[in-house]
C-alpha positions in Angstrom: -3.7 1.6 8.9 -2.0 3.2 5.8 -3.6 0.8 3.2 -7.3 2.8 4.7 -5.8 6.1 5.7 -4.7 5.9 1.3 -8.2 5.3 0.3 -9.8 8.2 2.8 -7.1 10.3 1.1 -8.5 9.3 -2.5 -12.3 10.3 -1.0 -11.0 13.5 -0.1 -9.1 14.3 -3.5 -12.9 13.7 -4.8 -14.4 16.2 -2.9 -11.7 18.7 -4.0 -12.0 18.4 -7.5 -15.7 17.2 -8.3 -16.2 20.2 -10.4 -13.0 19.1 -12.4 -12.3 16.3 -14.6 -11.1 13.2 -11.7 -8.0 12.0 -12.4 -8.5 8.0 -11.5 -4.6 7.7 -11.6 -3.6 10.3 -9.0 -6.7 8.4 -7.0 -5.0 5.2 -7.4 -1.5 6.4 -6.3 -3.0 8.3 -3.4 -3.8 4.4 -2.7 -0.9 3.1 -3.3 -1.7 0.7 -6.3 -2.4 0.4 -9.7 -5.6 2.8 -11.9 -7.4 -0.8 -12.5 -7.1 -2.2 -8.5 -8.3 0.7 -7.2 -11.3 0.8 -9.1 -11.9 -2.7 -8.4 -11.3 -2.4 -4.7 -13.0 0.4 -4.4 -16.0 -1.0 -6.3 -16.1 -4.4 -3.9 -15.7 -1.7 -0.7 -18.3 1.3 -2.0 -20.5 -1.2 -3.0 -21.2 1.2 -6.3 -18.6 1.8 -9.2 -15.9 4.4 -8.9 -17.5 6.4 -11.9 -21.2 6.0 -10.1 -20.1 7.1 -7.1 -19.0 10.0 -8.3 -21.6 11.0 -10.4 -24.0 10.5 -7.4 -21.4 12.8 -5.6 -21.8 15.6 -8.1 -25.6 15.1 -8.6 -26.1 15.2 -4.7 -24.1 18.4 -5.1 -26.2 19.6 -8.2 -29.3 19.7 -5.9 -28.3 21.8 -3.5 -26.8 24.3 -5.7 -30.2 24.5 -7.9 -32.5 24.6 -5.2 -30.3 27.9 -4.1 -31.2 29.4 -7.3 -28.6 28.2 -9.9 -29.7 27.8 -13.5 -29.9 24.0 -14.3 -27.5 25.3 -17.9 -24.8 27.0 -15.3 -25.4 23.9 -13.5 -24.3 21.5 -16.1 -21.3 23.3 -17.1 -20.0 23.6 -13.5 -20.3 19.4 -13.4 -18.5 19.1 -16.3 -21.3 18.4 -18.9 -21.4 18.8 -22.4 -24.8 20.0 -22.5 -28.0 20.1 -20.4 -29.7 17.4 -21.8 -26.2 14.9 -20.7 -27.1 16.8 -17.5 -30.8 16.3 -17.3 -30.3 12.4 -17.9 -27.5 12.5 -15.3 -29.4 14.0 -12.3 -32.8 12.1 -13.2 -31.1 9.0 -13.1 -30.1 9.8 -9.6 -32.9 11.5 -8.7 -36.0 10.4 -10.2 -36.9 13.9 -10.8 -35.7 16.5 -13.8 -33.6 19.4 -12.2 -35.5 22.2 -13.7 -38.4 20.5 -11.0 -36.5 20.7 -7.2 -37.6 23.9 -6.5 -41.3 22.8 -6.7 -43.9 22.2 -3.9 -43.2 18.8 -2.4 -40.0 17.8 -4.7 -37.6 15.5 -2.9 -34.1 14.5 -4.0 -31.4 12.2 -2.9 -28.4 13.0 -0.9 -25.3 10.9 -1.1 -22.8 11.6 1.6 -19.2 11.6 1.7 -17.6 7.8 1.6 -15.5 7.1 4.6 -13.8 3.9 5.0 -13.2 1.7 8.1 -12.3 -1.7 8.6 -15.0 -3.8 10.7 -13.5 -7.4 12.2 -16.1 -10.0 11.4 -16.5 -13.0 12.7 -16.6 -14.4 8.9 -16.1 -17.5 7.2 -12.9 -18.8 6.8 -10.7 -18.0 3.8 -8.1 -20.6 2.4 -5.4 -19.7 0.5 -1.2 -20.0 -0.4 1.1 -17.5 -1.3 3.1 -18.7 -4.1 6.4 -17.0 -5.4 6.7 -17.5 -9.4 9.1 -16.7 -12.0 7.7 -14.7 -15.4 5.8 -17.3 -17.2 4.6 -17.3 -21.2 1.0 -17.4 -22.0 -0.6 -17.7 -25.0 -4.3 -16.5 -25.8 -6.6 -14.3 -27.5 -7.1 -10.4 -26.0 -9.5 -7.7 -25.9 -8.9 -4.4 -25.1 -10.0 -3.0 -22.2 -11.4 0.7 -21.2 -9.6 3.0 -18.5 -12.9 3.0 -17.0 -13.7 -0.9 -16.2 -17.4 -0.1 -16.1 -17.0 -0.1 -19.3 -15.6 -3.7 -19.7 -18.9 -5.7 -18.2 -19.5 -6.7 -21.7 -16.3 -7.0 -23.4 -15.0 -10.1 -21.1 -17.8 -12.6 -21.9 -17.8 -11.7 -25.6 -14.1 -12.6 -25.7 -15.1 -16.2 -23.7 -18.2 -16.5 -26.4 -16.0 -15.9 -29.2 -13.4 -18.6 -28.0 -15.8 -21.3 -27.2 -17.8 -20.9 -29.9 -14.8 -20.7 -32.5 -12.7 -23.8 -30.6 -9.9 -21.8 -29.4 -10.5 -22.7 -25.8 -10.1 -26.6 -27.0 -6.8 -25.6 -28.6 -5.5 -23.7 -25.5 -6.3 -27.1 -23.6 -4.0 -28.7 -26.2 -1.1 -26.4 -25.8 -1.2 -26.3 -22.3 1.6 -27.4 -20.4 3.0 -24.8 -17.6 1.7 -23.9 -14.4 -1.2 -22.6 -13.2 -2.6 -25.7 -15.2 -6.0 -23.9 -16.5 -7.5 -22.3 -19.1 -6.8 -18.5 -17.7 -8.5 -15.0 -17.6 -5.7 -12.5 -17.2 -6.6 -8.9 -16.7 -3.5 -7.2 -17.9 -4.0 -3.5 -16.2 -0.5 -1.9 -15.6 -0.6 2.1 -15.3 2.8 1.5 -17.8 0.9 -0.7 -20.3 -2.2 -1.0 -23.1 -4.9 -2.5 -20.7 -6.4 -6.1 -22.3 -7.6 -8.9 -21.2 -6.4 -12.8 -22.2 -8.2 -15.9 -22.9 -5.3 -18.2 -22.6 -3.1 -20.9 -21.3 0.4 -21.3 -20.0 2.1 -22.8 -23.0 6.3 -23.1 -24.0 4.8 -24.2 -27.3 4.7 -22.5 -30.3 1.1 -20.9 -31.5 0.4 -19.6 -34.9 -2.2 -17.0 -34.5 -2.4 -16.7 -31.1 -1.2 -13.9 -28.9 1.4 -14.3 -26.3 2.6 -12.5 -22.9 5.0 -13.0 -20.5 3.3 -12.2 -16.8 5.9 -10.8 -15.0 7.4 -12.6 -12.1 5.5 -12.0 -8.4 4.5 -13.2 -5.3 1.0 -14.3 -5.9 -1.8 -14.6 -3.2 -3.9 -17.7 -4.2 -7.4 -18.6 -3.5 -9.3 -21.7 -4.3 -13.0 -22.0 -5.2 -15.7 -24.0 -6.9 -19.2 -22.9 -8.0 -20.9 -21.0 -10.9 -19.5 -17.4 -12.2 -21.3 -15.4 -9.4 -19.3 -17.9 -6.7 -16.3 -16.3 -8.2 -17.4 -12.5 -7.9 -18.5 -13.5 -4.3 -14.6 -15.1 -3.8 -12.8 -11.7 -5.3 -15.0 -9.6 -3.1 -14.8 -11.5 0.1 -10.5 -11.3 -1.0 -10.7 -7.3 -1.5 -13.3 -6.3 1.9 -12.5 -9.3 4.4 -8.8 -11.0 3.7 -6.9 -7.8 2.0 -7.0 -5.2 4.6 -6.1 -7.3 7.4 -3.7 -9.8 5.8 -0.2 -7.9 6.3 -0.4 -7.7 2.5 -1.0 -5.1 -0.1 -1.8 -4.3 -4.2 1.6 -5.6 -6.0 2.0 -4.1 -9.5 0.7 -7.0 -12.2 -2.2 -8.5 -13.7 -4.7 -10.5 -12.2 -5.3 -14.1 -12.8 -8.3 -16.3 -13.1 -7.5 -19.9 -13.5 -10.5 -22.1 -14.4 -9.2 -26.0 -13.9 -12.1 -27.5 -15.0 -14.8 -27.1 -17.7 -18.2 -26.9 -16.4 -19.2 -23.3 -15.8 -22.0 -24.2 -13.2 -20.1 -26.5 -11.2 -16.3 -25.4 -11.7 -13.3 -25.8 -9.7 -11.2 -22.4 -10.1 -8.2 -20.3 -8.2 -7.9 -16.3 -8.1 -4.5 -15.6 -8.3 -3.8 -12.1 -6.8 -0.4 -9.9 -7.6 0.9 -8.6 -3.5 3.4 -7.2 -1.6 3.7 -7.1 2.1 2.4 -3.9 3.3 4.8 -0.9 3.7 6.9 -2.3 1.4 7.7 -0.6 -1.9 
């Protein structure tokens, strides 16, 4: 299947350049979607962080080269660190062990192989969804910024929620509220072509002082209902990415992602994951 025959290709563009800086976009277009889906998909796949995985990767690599003699300073450089004490955090975190210790008596360190990816059929719980096909619509909000790298982004979305139902905006959004998807909204604006951020907001026609707005581009949309607490959502998005994606006929689409939260209680909401797709092979 091209859409795992792309992300085996990504792997291997790892291997060939782990003593190199990793260019996450070339990854992502070896995959055939945007920087930000590929890091998610590969996240919800790997089971482990795109960055993690490949500094386990070069640590696994590290190992073998100092246990063959090579100086843990020559070591660091070849890995891309600044300096060996960035190095000697690095490969004790993986390792348990500092790396001027693995050539003594008894030392043990960790090998992590190659990823290769597969699909597995599962006899797995059933998944409902729509596909929906939507013109551009307006949204109105507050944003955050958001890192290249979206391990860096764990903490910056639930500040941004904090901040606007602590300060009433979420109460206002409610009030301007009046297109569809009816919800307050998460939208994770991630285009290769754009300033990454992410929106607090609501689809609103209606004028808002102070508020930021963006139009979401038109799409076909691949929508999935749920209900639960916040970790029922995480389970939802990576049941979409490892059991409906990669056998659904469909594919990454270029756009932002959309979390629509129709109701208020955040241990017993009612909520929709609104995924940007193609069908697969098509440009």
């Amino acid at each position: 299947m091209e859409w795992v025959d792309g992300l085996n290709r990504s792997i291997a563009y790892i291997e060939s350049h782990l003593t190199e800086e990793i260019d996450y976009a070339a990854l992502a277009r070896l995959a055939c979607c945007s920087t930000y889906h590929y890091q998610r998909m590969f996240a919800y796949l790997a089971g482990v962080p795109l960055g993690e995985y490949i500094r386990r990767r070069r640590m696994s690599l590290a190992a073998v080269d100092l246990m063959a003699g090579e100086k843990v300073a020559d070591a660091a450089c070849k890995y891309g660190y600044q300096s060996p004490t960035a190095f000697n955090r690095a490969f004790q975190a993986v390792h348990g062990l500092a790396p001027s210790a693995v050539r003594e008596p008894g030392a043990a360190v960790k090998g992590y192989p190659p990823l290769r990816f597969t699909i597995t059929v599962k006899g797995a719980r059933e998944m409902e969804f729509r596909i929906e096909k939507r013109e551009a619509f307006r949204i109105v909000g507050v944003s955050v910024p958001l890192e290249s790298d979206i391990e860096k982004n764990f903490e910056a979305v639930p500040q941004v929620w904090g901040r606007a139902a602590g300060d009433g905006t979420l109460q206002r959004l409610a009030a301007l509220m009046d297109g569809e998807p009816a919800g307050i909204l998460g939208v994770s604006v991630c285009g290769d072509a754009e300033q990454w951020r992410y929106y607090v907001a609501a689809a609103s026609s209606q004028a808002a002082p102070g508020l930021e707005e963006y139009l979401v581009p038109a799409a076909t949309w691949a929508v999935f209902p749920g209900s639960g607490t916040s970790r029922s959502l995480q389970d939802l998005e990576r049941r979409i990415v490892t059991e409906w994606l990669p056998t659904s006929g469909y594919e990454y689409a270029s756009g932002p992602d959309v979390e629509v939260y129709l109701n208020a209680d955040p241990e017993n909401a009612r909520y929709e994951v609104w995924l940007p797709v193609k069908k697969s092979g098509r440009d």
